[in-house]
C-alpha positions in Angstrom: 142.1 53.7 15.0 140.7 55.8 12.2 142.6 57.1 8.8 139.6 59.8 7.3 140.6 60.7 3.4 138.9 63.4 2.4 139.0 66.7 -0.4 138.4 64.7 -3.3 136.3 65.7 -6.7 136.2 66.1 -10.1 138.4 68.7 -11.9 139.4 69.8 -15.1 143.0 68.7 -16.5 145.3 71.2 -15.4 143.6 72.1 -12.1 144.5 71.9 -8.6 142.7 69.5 -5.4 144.1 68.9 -1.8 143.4 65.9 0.0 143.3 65.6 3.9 144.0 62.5 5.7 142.8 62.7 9.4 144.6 60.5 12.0 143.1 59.2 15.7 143.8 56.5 17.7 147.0 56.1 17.2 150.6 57.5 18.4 150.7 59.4 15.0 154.3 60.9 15.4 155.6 57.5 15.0 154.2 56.6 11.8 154.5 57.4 8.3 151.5 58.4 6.0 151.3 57.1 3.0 149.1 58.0 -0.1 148.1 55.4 -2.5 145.8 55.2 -5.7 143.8 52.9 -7.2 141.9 52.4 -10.5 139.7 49.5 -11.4 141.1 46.2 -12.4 145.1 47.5 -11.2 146.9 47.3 -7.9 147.0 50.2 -6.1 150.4 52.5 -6.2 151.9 54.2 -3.9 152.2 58.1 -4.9 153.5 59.7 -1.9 154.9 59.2 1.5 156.0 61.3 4.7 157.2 60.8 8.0 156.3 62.1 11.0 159.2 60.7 12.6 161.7 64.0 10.2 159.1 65.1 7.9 161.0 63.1 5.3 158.5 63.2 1.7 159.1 60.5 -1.1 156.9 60.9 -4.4 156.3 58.3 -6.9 157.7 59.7 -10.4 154.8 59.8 -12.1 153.8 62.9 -9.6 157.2 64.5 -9.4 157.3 68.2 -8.9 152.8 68.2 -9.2 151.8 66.6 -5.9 153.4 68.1 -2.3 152.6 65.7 0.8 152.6 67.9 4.1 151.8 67.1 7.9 150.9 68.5 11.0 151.8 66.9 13.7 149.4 68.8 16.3 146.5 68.0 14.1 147.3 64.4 13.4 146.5 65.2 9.6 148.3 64.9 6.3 147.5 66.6 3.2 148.6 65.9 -0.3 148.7 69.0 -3.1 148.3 68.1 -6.4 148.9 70.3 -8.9 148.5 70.0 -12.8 146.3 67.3 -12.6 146.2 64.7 -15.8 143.0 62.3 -16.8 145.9 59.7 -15.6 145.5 60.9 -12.1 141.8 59.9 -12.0 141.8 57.1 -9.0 140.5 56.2 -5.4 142.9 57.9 -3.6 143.3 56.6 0.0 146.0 57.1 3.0 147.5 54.5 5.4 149.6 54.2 8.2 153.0 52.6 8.5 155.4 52.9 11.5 158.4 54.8 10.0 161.9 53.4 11.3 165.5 54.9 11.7 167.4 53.2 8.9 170.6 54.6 9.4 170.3 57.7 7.8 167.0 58.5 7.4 163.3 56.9 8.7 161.6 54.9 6.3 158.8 55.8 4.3 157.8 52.8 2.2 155.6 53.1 -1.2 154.0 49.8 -1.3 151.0 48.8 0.1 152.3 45.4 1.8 153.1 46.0 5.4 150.7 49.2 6.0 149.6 49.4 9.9 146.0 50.9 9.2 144.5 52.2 6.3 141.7 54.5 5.2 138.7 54.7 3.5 139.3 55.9 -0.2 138.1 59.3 -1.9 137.3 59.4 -5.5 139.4 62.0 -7.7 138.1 61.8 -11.1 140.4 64.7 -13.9 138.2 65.5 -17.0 140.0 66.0 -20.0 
């Protein structure tokens, strides 16, 4: 099993990066992709989330209408957008896996960390001000 993150860099407030998150070893059109951030000394967040079960996205608020999480389901790979990037945004960025279930309307798509399947190796996004 292997979760790749990759695309990250520095950038100048306001500007614009897409991460990739490459999926193997896994059935990846059961599972949900998750994005999560971390910065030294805080728990990491969850910021976005999609399934590959309906292509169901869920965003954190603080990335609302900035970031897009996308998918493609013959290339096993997720990408998040992020737009109008803030000093705030400056993390480890990292994806994970999470087996995304029919909950009566809608498959799940989780933003917390607890319960992820497989996760990735980080990638650094650092937003000068």
């Amino acid at each position: 099993v292997q979760l790749q993150a990759s695309g990250g860099g520095l950038v100048q407030a306001g500007g614009s990066l897409r991460l990739s998150c490459a999926a193997s070893g896994f059935a990846f059109d059961e599972y949900a992709i998750v994005w999560f951030r971390q910065v030294p000394g805080k728990e990491r967040e969850g910021v976005s989330c999609i399934s590959s079960r309906d292509g169901g996205t869920y965003y954190d608020d603080s990335v609302k209408g900035r970031f897009t999480t996308s998918g493609d389901n013959a290339k096993n790979t997720v990408y998040l957008q992020m737009h109008s990037l803030k000093p705030e945004d400056t993390a480890v960025y990292y994806c994970a896996a999470v087996r995304s279930y029919f909950s009566g309307s809608f498959y799940s798509c989780p933003l917390v960390q607890y319960g992820m399947h497989y996760w990735g190796k980080g990638t650094q996004v650092t937003v000068s001000s």
